[in-house]
C-alpha positions as CSV (number, residue, x, y, z in Angstrom):
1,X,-33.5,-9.9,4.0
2,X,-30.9,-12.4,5.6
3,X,-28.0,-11.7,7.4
4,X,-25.9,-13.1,4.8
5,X,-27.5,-10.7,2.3
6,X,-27.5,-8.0,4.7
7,X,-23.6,-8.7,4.6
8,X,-23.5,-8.9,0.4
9,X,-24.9,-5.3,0.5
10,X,-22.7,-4.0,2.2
11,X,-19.9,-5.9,0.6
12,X,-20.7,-4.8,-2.2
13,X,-20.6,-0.7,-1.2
14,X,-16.7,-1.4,-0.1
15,X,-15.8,-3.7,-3.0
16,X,-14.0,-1.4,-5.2
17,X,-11.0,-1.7,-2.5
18,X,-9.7,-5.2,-3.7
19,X,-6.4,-5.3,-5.8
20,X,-8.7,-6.9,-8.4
21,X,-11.5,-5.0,-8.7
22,X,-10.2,-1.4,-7.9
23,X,-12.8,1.4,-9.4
24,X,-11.4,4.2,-11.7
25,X,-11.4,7.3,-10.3
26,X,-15.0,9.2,-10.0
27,X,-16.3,5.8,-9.4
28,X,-18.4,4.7,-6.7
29,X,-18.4,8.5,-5.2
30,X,-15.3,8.8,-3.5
31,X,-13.5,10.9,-5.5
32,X,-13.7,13.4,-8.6
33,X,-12.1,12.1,-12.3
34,X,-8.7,13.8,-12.9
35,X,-8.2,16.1,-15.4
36,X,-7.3,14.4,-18.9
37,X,-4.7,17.3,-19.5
38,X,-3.4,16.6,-15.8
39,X,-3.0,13.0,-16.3
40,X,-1.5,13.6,-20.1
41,X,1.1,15.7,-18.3
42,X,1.6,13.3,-15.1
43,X,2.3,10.1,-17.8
44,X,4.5,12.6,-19.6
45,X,6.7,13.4,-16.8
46,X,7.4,9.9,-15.7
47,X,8.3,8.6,-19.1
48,X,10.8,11.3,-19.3
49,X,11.9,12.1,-16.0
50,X,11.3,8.9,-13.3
51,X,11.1,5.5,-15.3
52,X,14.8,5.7,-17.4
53,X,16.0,6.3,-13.6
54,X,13.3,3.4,-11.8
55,X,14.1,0.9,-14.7
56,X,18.2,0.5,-14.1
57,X,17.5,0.2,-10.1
58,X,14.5,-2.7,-10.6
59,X,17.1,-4.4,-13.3
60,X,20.0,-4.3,-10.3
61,X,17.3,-5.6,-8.0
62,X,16.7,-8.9,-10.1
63,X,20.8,-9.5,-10.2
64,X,20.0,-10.5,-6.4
65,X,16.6,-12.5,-6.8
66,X,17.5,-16.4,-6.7
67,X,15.8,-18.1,-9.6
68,X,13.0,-19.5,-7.4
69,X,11.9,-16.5,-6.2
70,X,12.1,-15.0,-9.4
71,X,9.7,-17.7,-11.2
72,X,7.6,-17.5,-7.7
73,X,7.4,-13.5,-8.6
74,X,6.8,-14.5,-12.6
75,X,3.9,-16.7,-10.6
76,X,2.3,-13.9,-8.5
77,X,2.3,-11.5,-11.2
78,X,0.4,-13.6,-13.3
79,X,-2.2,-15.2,-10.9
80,X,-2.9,-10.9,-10.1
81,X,-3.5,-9.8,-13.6
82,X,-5.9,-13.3,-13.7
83,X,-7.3,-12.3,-10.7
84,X,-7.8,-8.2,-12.1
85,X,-9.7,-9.7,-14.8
86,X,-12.1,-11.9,-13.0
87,X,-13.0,-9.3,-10.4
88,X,-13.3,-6.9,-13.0
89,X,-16.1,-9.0,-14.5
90,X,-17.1,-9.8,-11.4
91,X,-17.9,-6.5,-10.3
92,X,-19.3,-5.5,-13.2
93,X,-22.6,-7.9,-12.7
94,X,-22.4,-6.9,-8.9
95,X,-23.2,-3.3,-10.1
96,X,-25.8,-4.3,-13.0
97,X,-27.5,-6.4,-9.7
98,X,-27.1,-2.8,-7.8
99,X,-28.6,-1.1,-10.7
100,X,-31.5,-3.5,-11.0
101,X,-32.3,-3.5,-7.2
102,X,-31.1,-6.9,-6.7
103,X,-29.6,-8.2,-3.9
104,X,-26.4,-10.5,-4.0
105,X,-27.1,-14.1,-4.4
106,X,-25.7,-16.6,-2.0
107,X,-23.3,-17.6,-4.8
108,X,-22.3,-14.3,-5.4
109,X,-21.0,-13.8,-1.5
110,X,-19.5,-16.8,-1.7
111,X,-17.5,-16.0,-4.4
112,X,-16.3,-12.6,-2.9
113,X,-15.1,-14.2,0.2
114,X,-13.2,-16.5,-1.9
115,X,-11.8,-13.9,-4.0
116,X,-10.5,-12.1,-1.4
117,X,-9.0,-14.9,0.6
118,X,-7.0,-15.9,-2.6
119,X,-6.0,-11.9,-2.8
120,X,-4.3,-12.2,0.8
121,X,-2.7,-15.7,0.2
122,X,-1.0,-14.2,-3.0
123,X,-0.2,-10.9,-0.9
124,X,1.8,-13.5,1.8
125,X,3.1,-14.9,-1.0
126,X,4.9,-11.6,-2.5
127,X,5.5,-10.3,1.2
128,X,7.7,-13.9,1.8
129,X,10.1,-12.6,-1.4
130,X,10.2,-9.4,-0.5
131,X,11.0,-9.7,3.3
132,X,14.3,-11.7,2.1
133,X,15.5,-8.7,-0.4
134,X,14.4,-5.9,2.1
135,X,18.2,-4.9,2.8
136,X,18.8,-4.5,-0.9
137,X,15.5,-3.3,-1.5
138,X,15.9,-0.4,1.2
139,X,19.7,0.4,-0.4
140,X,17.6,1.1,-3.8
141,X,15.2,3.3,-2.0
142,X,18.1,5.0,0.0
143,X,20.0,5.9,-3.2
144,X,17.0,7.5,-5.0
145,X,16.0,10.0,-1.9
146,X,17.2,13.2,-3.6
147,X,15.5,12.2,-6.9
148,X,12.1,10.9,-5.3
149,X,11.5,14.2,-3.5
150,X,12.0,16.0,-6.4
151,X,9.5,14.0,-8.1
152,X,7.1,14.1,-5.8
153,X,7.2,17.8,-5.5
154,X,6.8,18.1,-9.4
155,X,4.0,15.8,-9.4
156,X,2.0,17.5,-7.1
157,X,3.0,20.9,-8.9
158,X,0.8,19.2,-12.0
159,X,-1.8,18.4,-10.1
160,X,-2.0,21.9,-8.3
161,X,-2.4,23.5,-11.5
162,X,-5.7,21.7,-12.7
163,X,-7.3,21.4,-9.3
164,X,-10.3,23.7,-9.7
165,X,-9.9,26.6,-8.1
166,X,-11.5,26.9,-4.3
167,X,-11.0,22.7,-4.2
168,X,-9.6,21.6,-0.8
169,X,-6.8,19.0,-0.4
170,X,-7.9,15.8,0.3
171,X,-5.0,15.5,3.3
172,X,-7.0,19.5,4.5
173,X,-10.5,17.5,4.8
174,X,-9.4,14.9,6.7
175,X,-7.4,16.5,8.7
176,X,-4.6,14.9,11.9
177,X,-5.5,11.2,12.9
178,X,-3.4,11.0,16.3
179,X,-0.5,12.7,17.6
180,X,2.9,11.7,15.9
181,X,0.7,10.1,13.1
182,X,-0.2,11.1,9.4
183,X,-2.0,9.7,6.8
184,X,-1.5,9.5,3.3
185,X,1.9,6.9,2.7
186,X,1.5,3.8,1.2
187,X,-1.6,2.6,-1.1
188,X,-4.0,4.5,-0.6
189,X,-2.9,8.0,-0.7
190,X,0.2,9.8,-3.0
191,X,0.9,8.4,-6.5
192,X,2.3,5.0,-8.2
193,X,5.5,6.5,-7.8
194,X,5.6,7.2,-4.2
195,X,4.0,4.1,-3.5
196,X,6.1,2.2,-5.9
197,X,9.7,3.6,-4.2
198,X,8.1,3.4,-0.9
199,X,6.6,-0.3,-0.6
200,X,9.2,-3.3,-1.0
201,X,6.7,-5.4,-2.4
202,X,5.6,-3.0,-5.2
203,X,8.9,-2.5,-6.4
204,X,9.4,-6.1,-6.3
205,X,6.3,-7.2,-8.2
206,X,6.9,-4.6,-10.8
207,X,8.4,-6.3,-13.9
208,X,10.4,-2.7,-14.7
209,X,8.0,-1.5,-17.5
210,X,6.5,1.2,-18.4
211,X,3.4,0.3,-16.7
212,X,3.3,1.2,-12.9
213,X,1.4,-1.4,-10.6
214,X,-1.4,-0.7,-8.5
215,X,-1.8,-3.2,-6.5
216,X,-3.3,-3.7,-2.9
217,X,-0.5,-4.8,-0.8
218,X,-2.6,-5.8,2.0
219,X,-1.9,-4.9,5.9
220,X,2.1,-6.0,6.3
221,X,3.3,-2.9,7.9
222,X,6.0,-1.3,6.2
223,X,9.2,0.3,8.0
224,X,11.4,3.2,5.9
225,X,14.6,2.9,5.6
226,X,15.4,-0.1,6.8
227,X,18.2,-0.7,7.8
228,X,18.3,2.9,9.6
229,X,20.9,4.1,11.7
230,X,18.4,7.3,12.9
231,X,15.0,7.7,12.1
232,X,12.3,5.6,10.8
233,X,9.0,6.0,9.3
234,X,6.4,2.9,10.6
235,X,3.6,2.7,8.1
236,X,0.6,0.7,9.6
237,X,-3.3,-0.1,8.9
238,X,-6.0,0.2,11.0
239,X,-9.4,-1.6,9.8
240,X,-10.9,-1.1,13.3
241,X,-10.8,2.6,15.4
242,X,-9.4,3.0,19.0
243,X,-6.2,1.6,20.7
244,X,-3.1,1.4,19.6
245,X,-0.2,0.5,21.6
246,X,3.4,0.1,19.6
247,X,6.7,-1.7,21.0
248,X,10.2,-2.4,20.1
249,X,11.2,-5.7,21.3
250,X,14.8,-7.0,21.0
251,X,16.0,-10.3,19.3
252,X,15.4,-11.7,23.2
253,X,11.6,-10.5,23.0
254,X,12.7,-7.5,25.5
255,X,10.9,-4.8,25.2
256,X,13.0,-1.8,25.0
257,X,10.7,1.0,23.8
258,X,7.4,1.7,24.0
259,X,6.7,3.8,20.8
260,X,3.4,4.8,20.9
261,X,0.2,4.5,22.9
262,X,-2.5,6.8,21.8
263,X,-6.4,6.6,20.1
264,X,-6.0,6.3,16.2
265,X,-8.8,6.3,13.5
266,X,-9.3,3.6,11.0
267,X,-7.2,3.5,8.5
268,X,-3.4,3.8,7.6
269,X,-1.5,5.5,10.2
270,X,2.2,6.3,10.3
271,X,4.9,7.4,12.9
272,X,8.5,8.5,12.6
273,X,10.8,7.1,15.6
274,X,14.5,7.7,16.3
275,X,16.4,5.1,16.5
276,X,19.5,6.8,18.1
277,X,20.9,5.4,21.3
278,X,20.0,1.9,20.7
279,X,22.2,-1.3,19.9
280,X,23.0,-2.6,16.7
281,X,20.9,-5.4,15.8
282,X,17.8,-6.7,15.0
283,X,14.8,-5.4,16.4
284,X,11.1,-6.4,15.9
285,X,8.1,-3.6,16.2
286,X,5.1,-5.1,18.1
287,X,1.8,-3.3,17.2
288,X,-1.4,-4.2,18.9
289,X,-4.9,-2.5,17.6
290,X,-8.3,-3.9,18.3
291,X,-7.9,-6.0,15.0
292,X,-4.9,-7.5,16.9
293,X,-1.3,-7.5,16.9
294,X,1.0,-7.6,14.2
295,X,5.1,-7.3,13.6
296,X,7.6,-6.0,12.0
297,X,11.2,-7.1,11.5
298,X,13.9,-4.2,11.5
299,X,18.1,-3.5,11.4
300,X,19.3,-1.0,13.0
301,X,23.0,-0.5,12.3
């Protein structure tokens, strides 16, 4: 066996992770099917109860998107659901290969890599529109607080109450990655709807109907609310396990805080910082991991 096929095989055990080729649940092992009655109930619920409140807010949104960026959005949204379908099929003879004891051709690995390079391109594409609206984005997300807890809390009450009894919470198994951090915020853990009121780019890529998105926002760390004016919730990835040293720089590349310096886990990571006692202005978080070192803008009023 080559290295390169060495590489396809294990490509191929991870590549249900891609925004275009993501496996239903039960798929691949990771993670039991949820109850039909459960998800009958869950789709229920947001018809009734969160999308006649999310619609109105993603409709105020647009009144602020410049008609570039909203053709540039039209764009993205439309080069993903192309992309959806080609992985899907994609995937599909990647598994009848799997099946069949075959190995990935050269072709095949080729065609990965270049799926998946076109994935984060259109990802730095959506995180260019949403970066200008974040102000406006983060006023949405401050006005629907009350509502989104509330949401959340009946969501999980639906879930509760067909989880098999004796079943252990996923967040139980895996139990604290680091001090100050928690797992579980942004794509891969919660529901559309946290993850759609959470992530500026989901709300921005969703077109307001009655279909949530789920896609793979890629590794942009995410800071909520921003603007703040106290605390603040840093949402992170970590594809590599070990150091991780966060700072807040000023707009003069200052470093006035250093937020965190710990060991973390792979994964995505989050910490909740105060911001009281600082200047109002524009401050930038500096996080540097093993995989290397990444920012993110912030206002802090």
């Amino acid at each position: 066996m080559t290295i390169k096929h060495l590489i396809g095989a294990i490509a191929l055990s991870l590549f249900g992770v891609v925004v275009f080729a993501q496996p239903e649940q039960g798929q691949w092992g990771k993670r039991p099917k949820m109850n039909p009655e459960a998800q009958k109930e869950i789709k229920a619920y947001v018809e009734k109860n969160v999308l006649p409140v999310l619609q109105p807010e993603r409709a105020k949104l647009d009144t602020y998107l410049s008609q570039d960026d909203k053709a540039e959005l039209a764009s993205i949204r439309g080069e993903i659901k192309s992309m959806k379908a080609q992985g899907k099929e994609f995937r599909k003879a990647m598994m009848e290969a799997r099946k069949n004891g075959t190995m990935p051709s050269e072709d095949q690995i080729d065609k990965m890599r270049e799926m998946r390079k076109n994935q984060r391109l259109l990802m730095t594409r959506a995180w260019a529109v949403a970066d200008e609206y974040e102000i406006e984005i983060y006023e949405i997300f401050d006005g629907l607080k009350p509502k989104a807890e509330s949401w959340k809390n009946d969501l999980k009450a639906i879930k509760d109450k067909y989880k098999p009894e004796g079943a252990e919470d996923r967040q139980g198994r895996q139990g604290k990655k680091g001090m100050g951090h928690k797992q579980g915020k942004g794509m891969r853990g919660g529901n559309p709807v946290e993850r759609l009121i959470h992530s500026p780019v989901q709300f921005l890529l969703w077109d307001g109907s009655t279909e949530l998105p789920q896609v793979n926002e890629g590794s942009q760390p995410t800071v909520f609310p921003n603007p703040s004016q106290g605390n603040q919730t840093l949402t992170y990835k970590v594809k590599t396990a070990g150091d991780v040293k966060i700072e807040l720089v000023d707009a003069e590349g200052n470093v006035v805080r250093t937020v965190e310096r710990s060991q973390v886990e792979k994964g995505e990571q989050s910490i909740d910082f105060s911001t009281q006692g600082l200047k109002s202005g524009v401050y930038i978080y500096r996080i540097t991991t093993a995989d290397g070192t990444k920012t993110k803008k912030i206002q802090i009023n």
